[in-house]
N, C-alpha and C positions, 0 to 999 in steps of 0.2 A: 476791385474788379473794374476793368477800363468796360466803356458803353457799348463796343462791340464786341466784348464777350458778353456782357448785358442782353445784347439786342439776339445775338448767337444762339444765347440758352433757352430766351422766349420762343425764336424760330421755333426749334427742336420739341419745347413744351407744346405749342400748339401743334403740333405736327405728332401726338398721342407718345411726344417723349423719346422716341426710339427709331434709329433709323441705321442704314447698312450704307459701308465704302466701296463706291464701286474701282473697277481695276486703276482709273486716274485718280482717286483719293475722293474725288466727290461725297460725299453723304447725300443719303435718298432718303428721304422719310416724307409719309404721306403720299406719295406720287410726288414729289417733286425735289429738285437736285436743291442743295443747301445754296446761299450767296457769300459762302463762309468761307474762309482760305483752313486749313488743315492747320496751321498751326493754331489758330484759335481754338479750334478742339482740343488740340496737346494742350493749351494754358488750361482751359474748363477742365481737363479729367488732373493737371498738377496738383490741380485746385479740391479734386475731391468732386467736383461738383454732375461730373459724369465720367462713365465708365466702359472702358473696351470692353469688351467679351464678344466669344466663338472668335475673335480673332478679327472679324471685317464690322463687328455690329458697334454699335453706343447707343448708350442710354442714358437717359437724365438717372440721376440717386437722389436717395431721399434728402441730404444736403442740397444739392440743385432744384429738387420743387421746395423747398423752405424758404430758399431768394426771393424776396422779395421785389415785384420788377414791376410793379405800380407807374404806370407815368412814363416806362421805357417803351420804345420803336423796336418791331419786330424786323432784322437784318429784310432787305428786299433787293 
């Protein structure tokens, strides 16, 4: 797993895991829009590590809170 999808997954973890696409691809979770380009979402969910559903939403899965991410920079 390269540092920006590292930093990507902590974003989304601190932000209670779970966020929606708005109509430009962005991710919104928490009140605020991701610093994350979309295809780093597509690597994390290849990965198992989160997951589409309803179609616009993602979520971290139980593999993605298991990472260990100790010592990583949350994307900003």
């Amino acid at each position: 797993m390269t540092s920006a999808q590292k930093s990507a997954l902590l974003w989304l973890r601190n932000r209670n895991g779970d966020g929606m696409f708005d109509r430009n691809g962005v991710l919104l979770a928490g009140g605020c829009s991701a610093p994350v380009m979309r295809a780093t979402w597509n690597k994390l969910r290849d990965a198992g590590l989160v997951e589409v559903y309803n179609g616009k939403r993602l979520r971290v899965t139980e593999a993605g809170l298991a990472v260990d991410l100790r010592g990583v920079g949350e994307s900003s």
